[in-house]
N, C-alpha and C positions, 0 to 999 in steps of 0.2 A: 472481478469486482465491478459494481454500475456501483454511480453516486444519484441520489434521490433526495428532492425537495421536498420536507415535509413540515409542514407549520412554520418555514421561512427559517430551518434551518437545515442544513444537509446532512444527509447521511450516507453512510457504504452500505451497499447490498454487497453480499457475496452471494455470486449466480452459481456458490455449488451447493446455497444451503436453500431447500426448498420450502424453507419457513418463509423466505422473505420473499420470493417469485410474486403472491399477491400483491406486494409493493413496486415489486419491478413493473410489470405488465404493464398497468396503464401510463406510468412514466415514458416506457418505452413506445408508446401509442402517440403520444404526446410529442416526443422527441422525433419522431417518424412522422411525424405531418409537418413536423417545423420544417424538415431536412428530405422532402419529397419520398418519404415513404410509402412502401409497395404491398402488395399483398404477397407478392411472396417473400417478403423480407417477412409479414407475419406470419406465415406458414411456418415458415422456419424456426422462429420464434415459442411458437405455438408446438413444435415438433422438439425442442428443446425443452419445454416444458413438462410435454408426456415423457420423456426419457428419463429427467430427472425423478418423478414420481415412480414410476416402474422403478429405478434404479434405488429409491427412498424405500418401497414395499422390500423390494427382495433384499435390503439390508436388513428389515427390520425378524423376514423369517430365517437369513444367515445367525445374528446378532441372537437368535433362539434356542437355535440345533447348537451353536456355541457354548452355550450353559451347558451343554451335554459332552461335548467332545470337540477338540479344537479343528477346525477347518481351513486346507492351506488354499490359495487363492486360485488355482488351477478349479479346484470344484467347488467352490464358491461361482465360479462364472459358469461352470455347469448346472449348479442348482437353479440361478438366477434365471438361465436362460432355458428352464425347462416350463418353469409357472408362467404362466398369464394373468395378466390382473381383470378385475370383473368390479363392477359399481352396482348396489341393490338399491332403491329405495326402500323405504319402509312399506311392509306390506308382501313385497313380490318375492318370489318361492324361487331358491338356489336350484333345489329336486322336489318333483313333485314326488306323493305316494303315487302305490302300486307302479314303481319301475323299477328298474335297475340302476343304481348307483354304481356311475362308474368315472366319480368325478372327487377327489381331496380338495377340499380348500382350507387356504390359512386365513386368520382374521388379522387384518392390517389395522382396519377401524370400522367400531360399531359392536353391536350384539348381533347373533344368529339366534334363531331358537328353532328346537327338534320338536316336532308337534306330530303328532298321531289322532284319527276320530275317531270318537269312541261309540259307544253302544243307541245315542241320538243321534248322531251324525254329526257332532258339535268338535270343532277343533280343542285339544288339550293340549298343553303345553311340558313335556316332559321334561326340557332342559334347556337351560340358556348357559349359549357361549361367545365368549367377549375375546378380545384382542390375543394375541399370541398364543392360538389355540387352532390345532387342526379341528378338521369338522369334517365328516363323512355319516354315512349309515353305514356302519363298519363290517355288521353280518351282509347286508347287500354286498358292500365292495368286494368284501376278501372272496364269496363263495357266487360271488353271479346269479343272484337270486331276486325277485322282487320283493321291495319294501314296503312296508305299511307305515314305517314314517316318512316325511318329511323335512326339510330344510327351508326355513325362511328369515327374511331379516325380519328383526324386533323393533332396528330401527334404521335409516341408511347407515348401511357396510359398504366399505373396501376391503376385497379379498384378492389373493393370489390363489388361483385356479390349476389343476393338473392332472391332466385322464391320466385311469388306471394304464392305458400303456402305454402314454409315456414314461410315468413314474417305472415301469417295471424295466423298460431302456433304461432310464438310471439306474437304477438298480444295479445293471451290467455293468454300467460304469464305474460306479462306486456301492461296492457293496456291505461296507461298512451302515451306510444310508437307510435297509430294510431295517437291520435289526434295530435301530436308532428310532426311526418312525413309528415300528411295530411297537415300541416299547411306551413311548411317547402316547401313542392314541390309547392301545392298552389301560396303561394306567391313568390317562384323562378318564375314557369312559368307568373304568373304577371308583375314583372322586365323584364322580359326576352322580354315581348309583348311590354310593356313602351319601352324599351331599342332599338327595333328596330324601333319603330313609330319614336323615335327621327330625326331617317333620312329623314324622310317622307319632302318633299314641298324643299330640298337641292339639287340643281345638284352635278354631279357626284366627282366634286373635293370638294368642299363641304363636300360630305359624305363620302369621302374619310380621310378628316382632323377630323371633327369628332369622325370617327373613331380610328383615331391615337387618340385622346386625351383622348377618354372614352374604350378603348381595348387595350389600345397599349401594352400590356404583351400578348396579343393573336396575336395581328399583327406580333409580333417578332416571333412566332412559330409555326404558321401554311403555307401552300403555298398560293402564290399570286391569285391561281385559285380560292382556298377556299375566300379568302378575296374578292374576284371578283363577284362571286355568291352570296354572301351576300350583298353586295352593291348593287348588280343587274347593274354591270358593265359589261363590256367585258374585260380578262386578257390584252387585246392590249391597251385597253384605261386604265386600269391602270396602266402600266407600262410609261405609257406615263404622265400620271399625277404627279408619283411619282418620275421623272425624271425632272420634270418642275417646281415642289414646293421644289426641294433638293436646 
């Protein structure tokens, strides 16, 4: 527990809950200049910080595979300790096309989206995916082949990260884990192929409202270009839509 001054009256932080770390920190910057503090009392600091976050992520893709089948604490710290976490900004590519995918990630926070180019060279947007969701180019991964799509954030993600052979070391370990995953991405990419036919046979405003009704937590976070490309609209013509339905 630290105690923190805030608007002249105190409060507890609890240093296991990494909600409130933004509060700790500079208190403790603060406290550490009163009391000759060091840089590497921040290091350390700063080193407790990253642990807790790493340690936040990989409860959060434990706390997932749990919905599916219980996990005893033994391979929960195998799991944990198998992924890496990874930070995107908005814009920058997890996997480029044309290579080999040979990388799973889980979404901690943020959207991803699967983009392919098409017949102008123009990126299109085939699928967007948000939090508690594996992401792969699934025919690249499982058969070692190159892809023609791609992976990028929609907007800053945090992901927990794991090559194909690590994942296939656990696998050895607990093999309960393939069919559990296999089964998982499987039927995401399923929903995901359902989920965009739904627009199919709607014009453009249409599938625009649609859209707001069955996304509309991604519509609010990613840009209009992205949302545009998925629809297989023009950003002019949606802007124009969403100006005309307000």
């Amino acid at each position: 527990m630290y105690s923190d001054l805030m608007g002249g009256k105190m409060r507890i932080c609890d240093t296991n809950d990494i909600r409130t770390l933004p509060l700790i920190f500079p208190f403790c910057i603060f406290q550490g200049c009163m009391h000759s503090f060091n840089f590497h009392s921040l290091s350390n600091f700063c080193t407790f910080i990253f642990e807790k976050k790493i340690n936040f992520m990989a409860n959060q893709l434990i706390s997932y595979l749990e919905f599916f089948r219980p996990i005893n604490d033994d391979d929960k710290a195998l799991i944990a300790k198998a992924f890496e976490t990874r930070s995107f900004t908005e814009g920058e590519y997890l996997f480029y096309p044309d290579h080999i995918c040979k990388e799973l990630f889980f979404v901690c926070k943020g959207i991803l989206r699967i983009i392919v180019q098409n017949e102008k060279g123009n990126e299109v947007t085939h699928y967007f995916l948000k939090e508690s969701q594996f992401c792969t180019i699934l025919k690249s991964f499982n058969n070692e082949t190159k892809a023609a799509e791609g992976i990028q954030a929609a907007c800053d993600v945090e992901v927990l990260a794991i090559s194909k052979a690590r994942l296939l070391v656990l696998y050895e370990r607990l093999p309960y884990l393939k069919s559990l995953i296999d089964q998982i991405t499987q039927q995401a990419l399923l929903d995901k192929i359902e989920l965009r036919n739904s627009y199919l046979g709607h014009d453009s405003t249409a599938r625009y409202k649609l859209f707001i009704m069955q996304q509309a937590d991604v519509a609010m976070r990613v840009p209009l270009s992205d949302v545009a490309s998925y629809l297989g609209i023009t950003q002019q013509s949606l802007s124009r839509i969403r100006k005309n339905i307000r």
